[in-house]
C-alpha positions as CSV (number, residue, x, y, z in Angstrom):
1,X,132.7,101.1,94.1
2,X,131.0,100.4,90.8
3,X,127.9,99.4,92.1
4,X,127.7,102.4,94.2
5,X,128.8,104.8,91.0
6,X,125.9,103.2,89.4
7,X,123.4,103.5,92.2
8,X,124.1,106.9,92.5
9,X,123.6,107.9,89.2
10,X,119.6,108.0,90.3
11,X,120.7,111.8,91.5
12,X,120.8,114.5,88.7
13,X,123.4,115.8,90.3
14,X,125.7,113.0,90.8
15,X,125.6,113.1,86.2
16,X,126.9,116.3,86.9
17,X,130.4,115.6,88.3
18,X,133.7,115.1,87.0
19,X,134.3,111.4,87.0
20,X,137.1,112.4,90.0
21,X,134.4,114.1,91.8
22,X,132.3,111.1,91.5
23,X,134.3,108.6,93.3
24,X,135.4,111.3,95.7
25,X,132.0,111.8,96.5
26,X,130.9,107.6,96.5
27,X,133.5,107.0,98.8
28,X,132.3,109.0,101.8
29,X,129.0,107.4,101.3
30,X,128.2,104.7,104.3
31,X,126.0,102.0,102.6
32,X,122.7,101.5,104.9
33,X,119.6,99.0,104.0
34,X,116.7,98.8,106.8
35,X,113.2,97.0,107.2
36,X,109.9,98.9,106.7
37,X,108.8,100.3,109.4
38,X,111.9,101.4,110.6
39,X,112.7,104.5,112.9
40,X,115.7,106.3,111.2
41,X,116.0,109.6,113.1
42,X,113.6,110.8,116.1
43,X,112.0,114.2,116.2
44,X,114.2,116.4,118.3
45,X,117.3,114.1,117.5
46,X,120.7,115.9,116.4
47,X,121.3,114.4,113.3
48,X,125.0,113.1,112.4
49,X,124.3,111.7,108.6
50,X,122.3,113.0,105.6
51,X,120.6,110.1,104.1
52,X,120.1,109.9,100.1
53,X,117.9,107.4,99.2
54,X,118.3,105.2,96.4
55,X,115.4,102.6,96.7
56,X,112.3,102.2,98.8
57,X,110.3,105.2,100.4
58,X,110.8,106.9,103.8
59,X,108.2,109.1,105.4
60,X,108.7,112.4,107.3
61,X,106.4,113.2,110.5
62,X,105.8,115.6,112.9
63,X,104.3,115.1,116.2
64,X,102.4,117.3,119.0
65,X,104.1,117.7,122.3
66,X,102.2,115.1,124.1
67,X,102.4,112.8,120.6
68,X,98.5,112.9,120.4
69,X,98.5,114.1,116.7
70,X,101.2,113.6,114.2
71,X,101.4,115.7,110.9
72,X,103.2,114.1,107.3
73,X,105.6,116.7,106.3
74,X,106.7,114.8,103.3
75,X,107.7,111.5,101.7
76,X,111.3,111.1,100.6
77,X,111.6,108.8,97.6
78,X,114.2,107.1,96.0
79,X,117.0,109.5,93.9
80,X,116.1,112.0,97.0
81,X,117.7,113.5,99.7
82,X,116.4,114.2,103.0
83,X,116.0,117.9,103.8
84,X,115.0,117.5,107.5
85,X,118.1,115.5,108.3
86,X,120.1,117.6,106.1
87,X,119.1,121.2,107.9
88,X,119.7,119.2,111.2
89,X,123.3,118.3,110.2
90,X,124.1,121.2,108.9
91,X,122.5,123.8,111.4
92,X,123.5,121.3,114.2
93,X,120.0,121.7,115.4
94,X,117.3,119.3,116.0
95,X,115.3,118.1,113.8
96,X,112.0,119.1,113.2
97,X,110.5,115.4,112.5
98,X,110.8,111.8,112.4
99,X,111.6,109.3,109.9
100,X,110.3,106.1,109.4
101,X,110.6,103.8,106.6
102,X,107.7,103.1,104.1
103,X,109.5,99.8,102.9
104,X,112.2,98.3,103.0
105,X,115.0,100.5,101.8
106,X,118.7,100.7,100.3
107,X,120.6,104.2,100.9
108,X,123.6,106.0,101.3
109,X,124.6,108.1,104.7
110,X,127.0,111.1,104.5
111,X,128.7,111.9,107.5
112,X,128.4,116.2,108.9
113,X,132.2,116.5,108.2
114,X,131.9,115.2,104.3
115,X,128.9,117.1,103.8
116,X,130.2,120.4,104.5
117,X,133.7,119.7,102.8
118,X,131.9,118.3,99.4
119,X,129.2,121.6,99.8
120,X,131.9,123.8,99.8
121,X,134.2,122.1,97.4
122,X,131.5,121.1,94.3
123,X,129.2,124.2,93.4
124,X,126.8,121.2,91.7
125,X,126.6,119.9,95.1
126,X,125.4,122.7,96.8
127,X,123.3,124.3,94.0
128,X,121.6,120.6,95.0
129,X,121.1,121.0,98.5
130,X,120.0,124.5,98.0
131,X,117.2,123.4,95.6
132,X,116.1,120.9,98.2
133,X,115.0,123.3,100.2
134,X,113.1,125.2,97.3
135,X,111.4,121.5,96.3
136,X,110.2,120.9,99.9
137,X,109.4,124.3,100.6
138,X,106.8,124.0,98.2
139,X,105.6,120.7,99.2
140,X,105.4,121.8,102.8
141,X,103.7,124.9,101.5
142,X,100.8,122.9,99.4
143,X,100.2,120.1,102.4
144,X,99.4,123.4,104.8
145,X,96.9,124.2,102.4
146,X,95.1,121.2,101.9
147,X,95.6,120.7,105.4
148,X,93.6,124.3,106.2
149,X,91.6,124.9,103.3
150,X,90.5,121.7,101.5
151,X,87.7,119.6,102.4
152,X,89.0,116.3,103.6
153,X,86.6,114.3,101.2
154,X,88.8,116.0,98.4
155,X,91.9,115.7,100.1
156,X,91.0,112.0,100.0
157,X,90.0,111.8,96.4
158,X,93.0,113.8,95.2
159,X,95.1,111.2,97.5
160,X,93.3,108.0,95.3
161,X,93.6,109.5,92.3
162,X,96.8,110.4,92.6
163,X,97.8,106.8,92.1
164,X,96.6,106.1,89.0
165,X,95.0,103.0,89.6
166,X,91.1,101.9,89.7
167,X,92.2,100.4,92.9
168,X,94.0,101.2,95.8
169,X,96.0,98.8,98.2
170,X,95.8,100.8,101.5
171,X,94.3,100.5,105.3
172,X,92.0,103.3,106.8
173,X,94.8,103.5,109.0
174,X,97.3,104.2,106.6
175,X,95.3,106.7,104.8
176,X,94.6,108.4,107.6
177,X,98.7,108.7,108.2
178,X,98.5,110.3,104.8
179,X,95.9,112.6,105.9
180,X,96.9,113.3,108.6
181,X,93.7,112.8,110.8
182,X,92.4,109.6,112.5
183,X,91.3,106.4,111.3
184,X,87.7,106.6,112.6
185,X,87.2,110.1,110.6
186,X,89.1,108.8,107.5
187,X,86.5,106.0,107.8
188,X,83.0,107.8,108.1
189,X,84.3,109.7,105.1
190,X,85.1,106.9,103.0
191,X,81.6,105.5,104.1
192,X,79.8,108.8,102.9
193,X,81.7,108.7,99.6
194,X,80.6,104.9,99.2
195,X,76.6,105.9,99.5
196,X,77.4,108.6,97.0
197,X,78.7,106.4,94.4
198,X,82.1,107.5,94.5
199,X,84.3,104.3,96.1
200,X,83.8,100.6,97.1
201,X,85.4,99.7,100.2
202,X,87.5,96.3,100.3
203,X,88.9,94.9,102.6
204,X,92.5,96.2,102.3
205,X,92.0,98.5,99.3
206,X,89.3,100.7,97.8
207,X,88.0,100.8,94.2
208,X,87.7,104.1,92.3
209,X,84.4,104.2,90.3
């Protein structure tokens, strides 16, 4: 129990409990660890657990009909809970995307039962959840945007950028996951912004200039 009480304490919220509420709320918490590349929940699945990660990353998807196209709705990181599962538990609905894991991860899964008892027993708790939907709301909100209204060289640029690096470990096809477009158009891209001076393209990673 004390390793969990200290895993845990990754969550703001979790600081925020009595110590009593603490281990009332570790020990309804299943411990889960899975390989990257995992499947955790299917699009369209009626989810049973919430899952709060506590290391590794785990992205959200969303897929056309005929699974032609898929769309990133968000990645969940470590000392975050996932929204999509937790609207699915909660509303007893399916859920709107798939999760897969990024890496290997290390979480916790609470069951629909504990959920609702510990949301309606800790106010912390449930100010939580509720600001988890405000959070991804406006994540959700600014990948529309760049989705509609930014150029995708940007889009890309922003992307490399954002990770703070001169280079980049990633695949054409994992950028173009990211983007949420194909490989071959993430790669004619890349090419242009090469004979502009902007990138060199590795093998495996790409070099800011």
């Amino acid at each position: 129990m004390n390793k969990k009480l200290e895993e845990l304490k990754i969550y703001p919220f979790f600081l925020a409990l009595s110590q009593e509420e603490q281990e009332r709320f570790a020990s309804f918490l299943k411990p889960i660890t899975l390989p990257k590349e995992t499947i955790i929940h299917y699009q369209g699945d009626v989810c049973k657990d919430v899952l709060l990660l506590v290391e590794g990353e785990v992205r959200i998807y969303t897929q056309a009909d005929d699974f032609s196209e898929e769309v990133t709705l968000y990645s969940l990181k470590a000392g975050e809970q996932c929204l999509v599962n937790t609207a699915s538990v909660l509303s007893h609905s399916k859920s709107i995307g798939t999760a897969v894991t990024v890496t290997d991860i290390k979480a916790y899964a609470l069951n629909e039962k504990e959920l609702e008892l510990f949301m309606s027993d800790s106010p912390i708790y449930q100010q939580y959840v509720m600001s988890l939907y405000s959070k991804k709301m406006v994540e959700l909100t600014m990948a529309i945007q760049r989705i509609k209204f930014q150029n995708l060289d940007e889009r890309i640029m922003d992307f490399l950028f954002d990770n703070e690096r001169k280079t980049v470990s990633i695949t054409h096809s994992k950028l173009a996951e990211n983007m949420n477009t194909s490989r071959s158009v993430v790669s004619r891209v890349l090419k242009k912004l090469e004979e502009k001076g902007e990138v060199v393209l590795h093998r495996g990673y790409i070099e800011l200039l």
